[in-house]
N, C-alpha and C positions, 0 to 999 in steps of 0.2 A: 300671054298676058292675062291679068287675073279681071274678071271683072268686078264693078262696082258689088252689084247683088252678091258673087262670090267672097268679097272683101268682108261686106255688113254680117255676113253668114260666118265667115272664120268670126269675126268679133265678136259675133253674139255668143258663138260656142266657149270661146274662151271666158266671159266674163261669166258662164252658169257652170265652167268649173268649176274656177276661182270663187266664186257662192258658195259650191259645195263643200269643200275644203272648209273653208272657216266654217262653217256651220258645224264640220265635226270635231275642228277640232276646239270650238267650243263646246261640244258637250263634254269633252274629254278633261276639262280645265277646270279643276272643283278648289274650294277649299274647306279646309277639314280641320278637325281638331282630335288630336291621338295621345291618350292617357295610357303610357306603360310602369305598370307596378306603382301609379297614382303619381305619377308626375307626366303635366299636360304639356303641350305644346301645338303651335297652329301653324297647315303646313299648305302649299298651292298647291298642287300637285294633278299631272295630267293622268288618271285612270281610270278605268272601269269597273275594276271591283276592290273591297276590300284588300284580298292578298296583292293585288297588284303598287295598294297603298302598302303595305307591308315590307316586300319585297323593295319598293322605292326608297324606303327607309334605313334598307338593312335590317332588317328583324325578322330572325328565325324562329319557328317556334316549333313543337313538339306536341306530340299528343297528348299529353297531362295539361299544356298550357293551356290556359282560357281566351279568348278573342270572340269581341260582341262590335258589331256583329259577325258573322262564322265569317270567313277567310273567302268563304266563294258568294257572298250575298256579295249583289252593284253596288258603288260606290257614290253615292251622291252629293250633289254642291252642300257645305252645313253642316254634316254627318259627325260624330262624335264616334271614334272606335278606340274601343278599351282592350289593354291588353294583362294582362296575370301573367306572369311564369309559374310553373308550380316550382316548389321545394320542399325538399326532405327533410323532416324533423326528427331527430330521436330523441324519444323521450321516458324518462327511468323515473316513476313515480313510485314509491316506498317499496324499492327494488326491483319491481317489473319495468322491464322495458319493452315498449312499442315504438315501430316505425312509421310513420303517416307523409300523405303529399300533400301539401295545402298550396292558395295560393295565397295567403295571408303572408304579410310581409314585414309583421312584428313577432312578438314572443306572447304579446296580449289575445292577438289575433287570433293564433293560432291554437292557444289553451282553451280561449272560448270557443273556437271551433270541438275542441276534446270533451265540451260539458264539464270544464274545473273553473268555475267561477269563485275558487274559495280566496279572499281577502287575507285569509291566514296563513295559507300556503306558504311554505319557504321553495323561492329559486336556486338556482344556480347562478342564472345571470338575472339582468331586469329584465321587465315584463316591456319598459319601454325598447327593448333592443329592436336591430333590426334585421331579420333575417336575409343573406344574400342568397344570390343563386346557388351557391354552393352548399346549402341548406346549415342546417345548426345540431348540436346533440343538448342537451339538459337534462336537469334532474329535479323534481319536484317531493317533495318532504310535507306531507300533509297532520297538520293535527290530528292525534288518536290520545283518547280514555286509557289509561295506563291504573296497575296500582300497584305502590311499590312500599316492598316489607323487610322494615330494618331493622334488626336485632329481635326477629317475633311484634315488629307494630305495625300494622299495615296503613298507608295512607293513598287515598288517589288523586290523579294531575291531570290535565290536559296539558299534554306538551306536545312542540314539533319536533322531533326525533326521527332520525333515520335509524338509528342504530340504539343496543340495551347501554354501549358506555357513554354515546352521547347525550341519553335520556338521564344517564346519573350525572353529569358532568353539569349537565342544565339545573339540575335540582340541589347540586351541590352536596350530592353524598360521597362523603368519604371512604374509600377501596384501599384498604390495608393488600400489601404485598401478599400474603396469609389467605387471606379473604374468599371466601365465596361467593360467587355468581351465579344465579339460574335463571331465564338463560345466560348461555355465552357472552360477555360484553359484545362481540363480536357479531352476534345473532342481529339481524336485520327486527327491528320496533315493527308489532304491526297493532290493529285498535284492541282494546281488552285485555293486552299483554299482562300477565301478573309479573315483575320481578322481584324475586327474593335475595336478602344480602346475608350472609352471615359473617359477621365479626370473627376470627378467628385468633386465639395470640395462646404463646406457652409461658410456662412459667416454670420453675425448678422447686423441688423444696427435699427439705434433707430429713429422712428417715433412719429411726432407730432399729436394726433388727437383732435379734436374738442370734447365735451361731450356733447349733447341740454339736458337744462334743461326742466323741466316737468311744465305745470300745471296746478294748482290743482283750483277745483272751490270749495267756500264756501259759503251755506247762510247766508245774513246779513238781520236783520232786523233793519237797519238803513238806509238801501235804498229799494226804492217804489221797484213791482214788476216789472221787467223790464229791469232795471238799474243792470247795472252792476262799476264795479271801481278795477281795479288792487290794490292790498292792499299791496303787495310785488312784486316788478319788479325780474322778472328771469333773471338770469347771465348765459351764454353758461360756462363751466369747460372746463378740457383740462386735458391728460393725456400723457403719453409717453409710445409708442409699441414698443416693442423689436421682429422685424423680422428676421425667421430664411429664408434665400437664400439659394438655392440650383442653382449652377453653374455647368452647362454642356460645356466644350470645352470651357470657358469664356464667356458663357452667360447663362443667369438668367430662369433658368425653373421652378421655381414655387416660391413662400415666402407663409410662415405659423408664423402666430403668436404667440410666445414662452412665451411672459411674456408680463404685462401691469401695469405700474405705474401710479397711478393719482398725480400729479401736484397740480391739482386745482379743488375742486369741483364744481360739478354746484349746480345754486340755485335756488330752486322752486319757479314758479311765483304764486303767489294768488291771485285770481281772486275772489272778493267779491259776489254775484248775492243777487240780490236784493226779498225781499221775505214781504216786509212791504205792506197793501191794502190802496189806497187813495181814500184820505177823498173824498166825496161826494160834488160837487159844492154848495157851496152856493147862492140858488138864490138870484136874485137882488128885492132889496124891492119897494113896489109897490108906487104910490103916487098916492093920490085920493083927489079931488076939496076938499073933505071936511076937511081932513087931514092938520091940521095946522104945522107936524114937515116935515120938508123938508131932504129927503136922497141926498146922493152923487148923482152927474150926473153919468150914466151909462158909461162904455169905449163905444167908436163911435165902433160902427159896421157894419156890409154891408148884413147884411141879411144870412139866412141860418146857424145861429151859430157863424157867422164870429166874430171875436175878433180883430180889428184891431189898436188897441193902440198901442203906441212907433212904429209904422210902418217907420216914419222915423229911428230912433234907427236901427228897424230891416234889411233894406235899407243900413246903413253905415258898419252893420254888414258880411249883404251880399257879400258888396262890397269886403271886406276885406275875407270872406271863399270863397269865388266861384268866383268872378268878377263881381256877378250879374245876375251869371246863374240860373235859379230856378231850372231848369230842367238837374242841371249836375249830370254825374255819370258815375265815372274815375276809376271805379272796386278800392278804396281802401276800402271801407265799409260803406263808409258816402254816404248821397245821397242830395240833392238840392240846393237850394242858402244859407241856413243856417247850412249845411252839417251833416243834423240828422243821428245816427244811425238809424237800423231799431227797435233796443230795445226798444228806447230813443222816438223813433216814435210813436210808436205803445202803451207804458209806457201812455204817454200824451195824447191818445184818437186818435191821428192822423190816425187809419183804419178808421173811419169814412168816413177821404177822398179820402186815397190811402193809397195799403199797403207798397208804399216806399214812402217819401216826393219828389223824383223828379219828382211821377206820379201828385202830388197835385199841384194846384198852388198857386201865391206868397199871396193870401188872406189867404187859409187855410193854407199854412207853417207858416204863422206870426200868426195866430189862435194860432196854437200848439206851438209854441215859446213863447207866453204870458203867456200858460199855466206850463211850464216847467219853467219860470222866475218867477210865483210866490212861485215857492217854493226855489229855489236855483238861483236865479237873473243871473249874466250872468256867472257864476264857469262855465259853463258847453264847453263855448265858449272861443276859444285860443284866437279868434278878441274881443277887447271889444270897443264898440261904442263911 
């Protein structure tokens, strides 16, 4: 049987449990207020520290994540604890791309975390967006000093351009198919870029050209070896050139010829050469005291071969080729006072004396002139006597 004293003593111990008890688990019993990614809420909650509010919560967090205060600081009644996630940004600013972790949790946010405060900036997306956990990519297109030169003018812009055809495309310059580009339309814009444009276009135009006829030599055995005679005169032809121009900034940098019409043919001259051997002089017949039949008087001559018949003739003839020069020679191909060729010369025996007639003089040029008169008399001469 219990006694009195043992009764008062169980009660007293029981009711300085039952004290201790509630006394911890009020201290265990807070309320709090917990901002994740900036939205609040107010929570009762029985714990000790921090991570144990967290944990109560459900919310995980990582080592890039932010939590104020740290995760192992006590928990106490009133406390405000903030939480961040980080997320991954990428972001391609006039081509470069970098990756960054923030815990900013707009697009504004986190550019001013990057030091790009510029107003003029072009996005990709807005600045008001919101980034999730899943983080975001963008592209930032910053205003750069450009100067751009069209046809030889140069002018410069402030534009926001990522790229050299979308800096033209802003400016509103026109890019002929033709056209040139320096850089590449395609070259990424960066500050101080120069672009230059060249207008390019062609144009056709129709050309006269000349055609020289050819030509052509033939042997004739109707004229002695030597002699030559144009048998057919050559006529120059003509045709029409179709040039392609290419025009750069309005001037002309190169023509190629695209097509060719003939007009008019040419005609080939032929040129006879002479291929016939002559005859062998006839000597002169002799007379002898006894000899009753009498020959011709011989032509007057002067010694050494000399043949000097019709010398006046050849005299009025001179006058009339040369003026009487024996020894002229005016580079057209003929040469001394009766203006022999050198074929025509040389045809007639005239190397004997020289092997041009203006090295010979006026006895042996009339020599070879009497010989060349008896087979074709004066045809051969534009003067006749």
């Amino acid at each position: 049987m219990i006694s009195r004293k043992t009764a008062v003593l169980s009660a007293a111990g029981a009711a300085l449990v039952f004290t201790s008890g509630g006394a911890l688990a009020a201290s265990l019993d807070k309320s709090v207020n917990l901002s994740v990614d900036g939205a609040s809420s107010s929570h009762h909650v029985f714990a000790r520290t921090v991570g144990d509010l967290l944990s109560a919560q459900g919310i995980a967090v990582s080592g890039a994540d932010v939590v104020v205060p740290d995760p192992s600081a006590p928990l106490h009644d009133g406390d405000t604890v903030t939480v961040k996630y980080a997320r991954t940004v990428t972001v391609t600013i006039d081509g470069k791309t970098r990756t960054i972790t923030t815990t900013e949790t707009n697009v504004d946010g986190a550019l001013l975390a990057l030091g790009l405060h510029g107003g003029d900036d072009r996005l990709s997306v807005s600045r008001s967006q919101t980034i999730g956990r899943q983080g975001l990519s963008l592209t930032v297109t910053t205003p750069k000093d450009i100067t751009v030169v069209v046809a030889g003018k140069p002018a410069k812009h402030t534009i926001t351009a990522a790229t050299v055809s979308e800096a033209l495309a802003q400016l509103r310059v026109q890019v002929g198919p033709a056209d040139k580009v320096a850089p590449a339309p395609a070259a990424a814009l960066a500050d101080g870029t120069t672009i230059v444009v060249q207008h390019v276009t062609t144009k056709d135009a129709a050309v006269a050209q000349a055609i020289p006829f050819t030509t052509v030599r033939k042997q004739s055995a109707d004229l002695y070896a030597g002699e030559t005679k144009v048998a057919t005169p050559g006529a120059t032809g003509s045709r029409t050139v179709t040039v392609r121009q290419t025009v750069v900034d309005g001037k002309v940098v190169s023509s190629t010829a695209v097509a060719a019409t003939v007009t008019r043919p040419a005609v080939n001259q032929v040129v006879l050469v002479g291929t016939r051997q002559r005859p062998a002089p006839t000597p002169a017949p002799v007379r002898t005291s006894s000899s009753r039949t009498t020959s011709p008087a011989p032509a007057p001559t002067n010694g050494g071969g000399l043949n000097l018949a019709r010398a006046s003739m050849w005299d009025r003839v001179a006058s009339c080729e040369s003026g009487n020069n024996w020894h002229i020679n005016t580079g057209n191909g003929y040469y001394g006072g009766l203006q022999f060729s050198v074929s025509t010369w040389l045809g007639y025996g005239g190397g004997q004396f020289a092997p041009r007639a203006d090295l010979a003089t006026r006895e042996q040029q009339i020599t070879v002139a009497n010989r060349a008169y008896a087979d074709n008399g004066l045809s051969q001469w534009s003067c006749k006597a």
